[in-house]
C-alpha positions as CSV (number, residue, x, y, z in Angstrom):
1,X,0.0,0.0,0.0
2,X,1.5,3.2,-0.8
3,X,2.1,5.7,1.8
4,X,-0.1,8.2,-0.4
5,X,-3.4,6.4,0.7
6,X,-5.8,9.3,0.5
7,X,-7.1,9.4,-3.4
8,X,-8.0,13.1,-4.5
9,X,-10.0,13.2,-7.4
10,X,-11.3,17.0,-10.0
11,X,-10.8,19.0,-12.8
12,X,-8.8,21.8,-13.0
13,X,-7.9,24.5,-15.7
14,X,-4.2,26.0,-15.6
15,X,-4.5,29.1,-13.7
16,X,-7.1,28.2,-11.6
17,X,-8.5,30.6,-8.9
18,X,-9.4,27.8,-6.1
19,X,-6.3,28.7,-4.1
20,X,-8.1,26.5,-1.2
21,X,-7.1,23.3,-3.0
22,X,-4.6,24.8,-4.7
23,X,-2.3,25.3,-1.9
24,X,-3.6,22.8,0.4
25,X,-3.2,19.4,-1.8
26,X,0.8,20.1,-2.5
27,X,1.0,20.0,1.5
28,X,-1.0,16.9,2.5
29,X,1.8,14.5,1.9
30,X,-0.9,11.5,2.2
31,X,-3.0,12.6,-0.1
32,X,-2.7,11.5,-4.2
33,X,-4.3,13.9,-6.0
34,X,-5.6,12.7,-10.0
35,X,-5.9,16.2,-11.7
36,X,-7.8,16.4,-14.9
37,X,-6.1,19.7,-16.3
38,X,-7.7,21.9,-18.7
39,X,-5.7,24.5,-21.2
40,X,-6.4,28.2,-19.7
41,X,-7.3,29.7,-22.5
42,X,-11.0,30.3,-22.6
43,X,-11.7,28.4,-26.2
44,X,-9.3,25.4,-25.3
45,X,-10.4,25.6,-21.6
46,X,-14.5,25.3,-23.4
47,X,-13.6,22.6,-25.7
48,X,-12.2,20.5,-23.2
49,X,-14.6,20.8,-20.6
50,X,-17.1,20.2,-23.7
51,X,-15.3,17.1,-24.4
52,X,-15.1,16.3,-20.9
53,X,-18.4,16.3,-19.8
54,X,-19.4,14.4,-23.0
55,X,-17.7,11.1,-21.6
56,X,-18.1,12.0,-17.6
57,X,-20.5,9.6,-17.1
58,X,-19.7,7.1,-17.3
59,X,-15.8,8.0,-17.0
60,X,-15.7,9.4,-13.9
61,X,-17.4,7.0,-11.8
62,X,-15.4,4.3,-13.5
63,X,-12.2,6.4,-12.8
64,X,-12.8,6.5,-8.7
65,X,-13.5,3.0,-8.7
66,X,-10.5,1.9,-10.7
67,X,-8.8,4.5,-8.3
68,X,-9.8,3.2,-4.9
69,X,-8.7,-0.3,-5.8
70,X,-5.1,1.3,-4.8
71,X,-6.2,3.8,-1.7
72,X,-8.5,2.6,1.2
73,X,-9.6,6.2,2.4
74,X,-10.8,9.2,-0.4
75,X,-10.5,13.5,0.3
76,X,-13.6,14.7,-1.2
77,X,-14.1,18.7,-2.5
78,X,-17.4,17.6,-5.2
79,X,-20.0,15.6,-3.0
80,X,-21.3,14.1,-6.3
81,X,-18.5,11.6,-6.1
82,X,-19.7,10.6,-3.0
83,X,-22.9,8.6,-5.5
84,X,-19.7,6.3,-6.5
85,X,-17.1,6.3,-3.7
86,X,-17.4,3.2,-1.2
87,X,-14.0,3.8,1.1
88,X,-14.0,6.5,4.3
89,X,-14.1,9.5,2.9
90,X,-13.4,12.5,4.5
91,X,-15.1,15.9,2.8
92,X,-14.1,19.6,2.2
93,X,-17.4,21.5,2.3
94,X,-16.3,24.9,0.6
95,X,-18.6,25.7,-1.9
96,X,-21.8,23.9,-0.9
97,X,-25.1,24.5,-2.0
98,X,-27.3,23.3,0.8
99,X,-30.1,20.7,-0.9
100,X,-31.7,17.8,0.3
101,X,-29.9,16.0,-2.3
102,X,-26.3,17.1,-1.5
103,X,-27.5,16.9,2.2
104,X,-28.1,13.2,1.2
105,X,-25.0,12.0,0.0
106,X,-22.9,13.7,3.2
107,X,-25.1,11.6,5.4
108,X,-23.6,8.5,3.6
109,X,-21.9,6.0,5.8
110,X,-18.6,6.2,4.6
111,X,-18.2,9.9,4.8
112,X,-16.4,9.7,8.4
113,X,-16.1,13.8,8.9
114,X,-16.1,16.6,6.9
115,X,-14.6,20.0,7.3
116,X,-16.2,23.9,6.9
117,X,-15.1,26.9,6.1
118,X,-17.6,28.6,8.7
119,X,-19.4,27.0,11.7
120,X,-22.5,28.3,10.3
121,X,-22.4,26.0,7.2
122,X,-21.6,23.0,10.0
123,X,-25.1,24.0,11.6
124,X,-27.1,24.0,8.4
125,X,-26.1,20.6,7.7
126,X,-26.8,19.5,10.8
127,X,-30.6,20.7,10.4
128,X,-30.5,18.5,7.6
129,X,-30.0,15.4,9.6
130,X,-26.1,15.4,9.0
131,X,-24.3,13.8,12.0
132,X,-21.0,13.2,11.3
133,X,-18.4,14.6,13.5
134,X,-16.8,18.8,11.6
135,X,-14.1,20.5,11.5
136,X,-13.6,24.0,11.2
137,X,-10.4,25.1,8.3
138,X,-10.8,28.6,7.6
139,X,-9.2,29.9,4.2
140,X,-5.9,30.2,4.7
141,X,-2.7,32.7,2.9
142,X,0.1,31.2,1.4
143,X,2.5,34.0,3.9
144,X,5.9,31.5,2.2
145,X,4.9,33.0,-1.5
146,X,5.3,36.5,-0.6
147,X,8.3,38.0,-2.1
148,X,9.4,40.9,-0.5
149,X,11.9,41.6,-3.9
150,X,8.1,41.2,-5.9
151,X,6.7,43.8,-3.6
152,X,9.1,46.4,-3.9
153,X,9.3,46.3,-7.5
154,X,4.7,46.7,-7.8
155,X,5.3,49.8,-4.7
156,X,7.0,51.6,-7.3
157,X,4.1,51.4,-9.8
158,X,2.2,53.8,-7.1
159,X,4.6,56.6,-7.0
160,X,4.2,57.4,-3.2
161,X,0.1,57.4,-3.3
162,X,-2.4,55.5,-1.1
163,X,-3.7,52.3,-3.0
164,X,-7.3,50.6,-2.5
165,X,-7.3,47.2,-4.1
166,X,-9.9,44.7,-5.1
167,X,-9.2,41.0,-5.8
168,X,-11.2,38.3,-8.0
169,X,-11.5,35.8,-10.2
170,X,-12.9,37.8,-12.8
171,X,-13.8,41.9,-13.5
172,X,-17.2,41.5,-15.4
173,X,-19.4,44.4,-16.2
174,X,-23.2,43.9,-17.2
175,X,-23.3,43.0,-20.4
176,X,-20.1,41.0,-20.4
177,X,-20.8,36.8,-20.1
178,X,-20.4,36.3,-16.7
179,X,-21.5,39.9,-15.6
180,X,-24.7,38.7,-14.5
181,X,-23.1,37.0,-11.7
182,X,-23.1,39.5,-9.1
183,X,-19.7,37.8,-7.3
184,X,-18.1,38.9,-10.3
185,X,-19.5,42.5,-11.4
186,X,-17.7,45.3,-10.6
187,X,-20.1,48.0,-11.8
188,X,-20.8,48.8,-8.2
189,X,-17.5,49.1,-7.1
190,X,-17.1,51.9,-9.6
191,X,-19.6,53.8,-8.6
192,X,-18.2,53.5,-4.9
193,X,-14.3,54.7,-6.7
194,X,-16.4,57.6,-8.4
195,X,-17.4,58.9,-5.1
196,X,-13.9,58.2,-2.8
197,X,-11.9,59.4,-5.5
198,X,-13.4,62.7,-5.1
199,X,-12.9,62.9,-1.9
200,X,-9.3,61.3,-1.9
201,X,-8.0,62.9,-5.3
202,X,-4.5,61.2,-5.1
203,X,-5.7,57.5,-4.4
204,X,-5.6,55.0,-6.9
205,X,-7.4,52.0,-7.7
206,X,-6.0,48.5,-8.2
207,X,-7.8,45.7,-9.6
208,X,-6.9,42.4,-9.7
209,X,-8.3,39.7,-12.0
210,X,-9.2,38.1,-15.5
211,X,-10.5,41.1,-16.5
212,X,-13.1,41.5,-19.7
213,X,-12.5,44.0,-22.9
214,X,-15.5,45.6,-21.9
215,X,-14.3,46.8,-18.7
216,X,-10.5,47.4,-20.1
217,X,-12.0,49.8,-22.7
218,X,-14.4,51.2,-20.2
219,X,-11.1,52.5,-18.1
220,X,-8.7,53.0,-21.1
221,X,-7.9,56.9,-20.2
222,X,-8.6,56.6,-16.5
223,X,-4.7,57.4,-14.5
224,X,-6.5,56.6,-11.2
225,X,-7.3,52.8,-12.3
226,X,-5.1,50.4,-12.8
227,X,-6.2,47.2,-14.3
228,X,-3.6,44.0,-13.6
229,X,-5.7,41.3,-15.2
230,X,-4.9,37.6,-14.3
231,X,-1.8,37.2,-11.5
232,X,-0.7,34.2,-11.1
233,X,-0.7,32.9,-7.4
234,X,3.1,33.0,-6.4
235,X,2.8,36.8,-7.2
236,X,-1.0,37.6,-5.9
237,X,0.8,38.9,-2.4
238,X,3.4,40.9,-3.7
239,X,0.7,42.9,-5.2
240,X,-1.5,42.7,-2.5
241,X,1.0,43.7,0.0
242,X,0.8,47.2,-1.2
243,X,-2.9,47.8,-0.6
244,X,-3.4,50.3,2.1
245,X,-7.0,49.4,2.2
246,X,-8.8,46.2,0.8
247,X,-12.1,46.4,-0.7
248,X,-15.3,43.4,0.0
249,X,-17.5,45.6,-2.7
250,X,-20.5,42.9,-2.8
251,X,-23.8,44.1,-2.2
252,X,-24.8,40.1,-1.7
253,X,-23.8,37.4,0.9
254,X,-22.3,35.1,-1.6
255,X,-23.2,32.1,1.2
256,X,-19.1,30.5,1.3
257,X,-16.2,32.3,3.0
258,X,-13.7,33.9,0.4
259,X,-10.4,33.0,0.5
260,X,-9.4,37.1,-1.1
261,X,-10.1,37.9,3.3
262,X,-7.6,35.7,4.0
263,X,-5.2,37.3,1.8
264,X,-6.5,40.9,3.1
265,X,-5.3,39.9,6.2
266,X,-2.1,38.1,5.1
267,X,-0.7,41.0,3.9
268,X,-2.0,43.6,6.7
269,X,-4.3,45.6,4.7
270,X,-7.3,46.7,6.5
271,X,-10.9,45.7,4.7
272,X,-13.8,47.4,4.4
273,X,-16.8,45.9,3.2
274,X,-20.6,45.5,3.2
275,X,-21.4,43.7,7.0
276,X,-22.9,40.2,6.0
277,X,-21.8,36.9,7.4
278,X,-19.0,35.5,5.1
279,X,-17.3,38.5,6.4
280,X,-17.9,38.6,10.1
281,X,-14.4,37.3,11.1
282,X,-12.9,41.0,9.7
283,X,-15.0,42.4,12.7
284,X,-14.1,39.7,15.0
285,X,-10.5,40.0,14.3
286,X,-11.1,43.7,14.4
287,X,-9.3,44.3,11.0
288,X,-11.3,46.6,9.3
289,X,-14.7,48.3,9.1
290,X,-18.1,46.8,8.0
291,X,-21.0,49.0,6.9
292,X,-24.2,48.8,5.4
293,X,-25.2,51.4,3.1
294,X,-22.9,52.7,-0.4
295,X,-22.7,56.2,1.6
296,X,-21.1,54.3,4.9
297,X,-18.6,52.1,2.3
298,X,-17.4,55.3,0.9
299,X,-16.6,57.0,3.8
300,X,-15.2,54.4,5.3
301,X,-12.5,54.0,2.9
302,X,-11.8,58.0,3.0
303,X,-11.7,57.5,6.7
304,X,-8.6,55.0,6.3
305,X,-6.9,56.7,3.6
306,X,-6.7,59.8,5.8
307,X,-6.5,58.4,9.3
308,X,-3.3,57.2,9.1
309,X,-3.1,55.5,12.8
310,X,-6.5,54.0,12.9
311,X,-5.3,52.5,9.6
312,X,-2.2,51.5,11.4
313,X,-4.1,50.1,14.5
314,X,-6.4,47.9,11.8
315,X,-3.6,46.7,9.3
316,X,-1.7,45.7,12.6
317,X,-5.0,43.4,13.7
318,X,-5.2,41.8,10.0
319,X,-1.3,40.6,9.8
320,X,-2.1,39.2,13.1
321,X,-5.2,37.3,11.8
322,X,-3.3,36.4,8.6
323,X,-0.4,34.7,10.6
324,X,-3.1,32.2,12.0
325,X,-4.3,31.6,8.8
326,X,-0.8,30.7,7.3
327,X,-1.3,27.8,4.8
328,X,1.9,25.9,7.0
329,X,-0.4,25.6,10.3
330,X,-3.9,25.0,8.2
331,X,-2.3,22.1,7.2
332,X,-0.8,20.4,9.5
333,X,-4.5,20.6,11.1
334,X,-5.7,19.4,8.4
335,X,-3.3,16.4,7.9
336,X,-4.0,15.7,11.5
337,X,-7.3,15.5,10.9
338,X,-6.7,13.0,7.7
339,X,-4.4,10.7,10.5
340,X,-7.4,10.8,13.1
341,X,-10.5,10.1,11.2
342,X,-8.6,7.5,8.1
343,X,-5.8,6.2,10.1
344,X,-3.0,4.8,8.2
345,X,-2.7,1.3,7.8
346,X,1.2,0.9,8.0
């Protein structure tokens, strides 16, 4: 039996933005992952996934049971393997949607635990008859990929000015495919930069993300803006590390803790964002303000780009946050988790 017991099954595309699995597979020495990679490109990246979910069933199914032939115990991120998986499983509920059905499969026998994001999501399960023993493993900041060389050389870009940064997947405006998706559309957060950059003439705004024509031609002549498109993950923090405030612009609770807090708070920059519940550990790590109205956002972030010890006082809270959430210690929790509920055999 090979040491790497635990069989990790998904689909990725290059580039990815899950940096949950991302930087937590690589660490979990027991853990095998089988990666079906996709080409980034968007038409590639559609073709394959095309292709690919042409043949998933039956492929994948047969895939996890020609896989757990060779490893006794499974790590689960898609509950809709758990239809095929026999072995203990143990399961990463990230991105859940809460249905009877999915409900269904994580009250399966041979899921021995599983792990949440937020306590909340623990206690929603459980009022859908869930009883297997939780975990909570926040999202977590890779602190060892921060490049203090890398952050030097994006401070220059800002010339001595205050920065406010943003951070997503993707920078969609309506109209764009995928702008519907309110996780992704930035049109509000505009209208919040029209209104502080009035008021704080020399900030500037960073955005970082896979960022649509649209929205490039929309800021073509704007100085104040500047648009980084996709970073790659090893880099994210150097850029990061240069916000002096860190924007949560969503008007919606998106329902799963984001990993971009994390990342706020690796790199000491104090957030301010709309108060809903994904976001209640800024307040409870004190690291930043949350507000409810537009008017409130704004002022907020003039309040920190002028107030330069209360910004001190709250960027000194998030690093603090961030160095629990270090990648390094999330996984060795998780990994002795792993040893505690699927034991190894040798």
């Amino acid at each position: 039996m090979s040491e790497r017991d635990i069989l990790y099954f998904n689909t990725w595309y290059r580039g990815h933005n899950n940096a949950r699995y991302a930087e937590l597979l690589p660490r979990l020495e027991r853990v095998r992952p089988y990666l079906l990679t996709f080409p980034r490109p968007r038409l590639l990246r559609a073709a394959s996934e095309r292709a690919w979910r042409a043949v998933q069933q039956p492929a994948e199914p047969a895939l996890l049971r020609l896989a757990e032939r060779r490893h006794p115990y499974a790590f689960v991120t898609d509950v809709r393997q758990l239809e095929t998986l026999t072995v203990p499983s143990l399961v990463d509920v990230d991105d859940f949607y809460f249905t009877e059905e999915n409900a269904a499969l994580l009250r399966r026998p041979n899921v021995v635990a599983y792990t949440v994001t937020d306590s909340w999501a623990a206690h929603r399960l459980e009022e859908f008859g869930v009883e297997h023993p939780w975990h909570l493993i926040p999202q977590g900041v890779a602190l060892d990929q921060l490049d203090p060389a890398e952050a030097a050389e994006f401070d220059r870009l800002r010339n001595g000015r205050p920065v406010v940064g943003y951070i997503a997947a993707f920078l969609r405006l309506t109209g764009d495919r995928g702008g519907e998706n309110a996780m992704y559309n930035v049109g509000h957060l505009l209208e919040l930069w029209e209104e502080i950059h009035a008021r704080v003439p020399e900030a500037l705004l960073w955005l970082v993300g896979d960022t649509s024509r649209r929205l490039r031609d929309s800021l073509s002549e704007r100085s104040d803006v500047t648009l980084f498109g996709h970073v790659p993950r090893g880099r994210l923090l150097a850029v990061a590390s240069n916000f002096d405030v860190a924007l949560y612009p969503r008007e919606h609770d998106p329902g799963i803790r984001a990993s971009k807090v994390a990342e706020y708070f690796g790199v000491g920059a104090p957030i301010v964002g709309y108060d809903h519940r994904v976001v209640q550990d800024v307040r409870e790590a004190g690291a930043g303000i949350l507000v409810a109205t537009p008017r409130e956002f704004v002022g907020a972030v003039e309040r920190l780009l002028t107030d330069d010890g209360e910004r001190a006082r709250l960027a000194a809270a998030a690093r603090a946050a961030g160095t629990e959430r270090d990648w390094r210690k999330l996984a060795a929790r998780y990994a002795e988790l792993l040893d505690r509920h699927l034991p190894p055999l040798h």
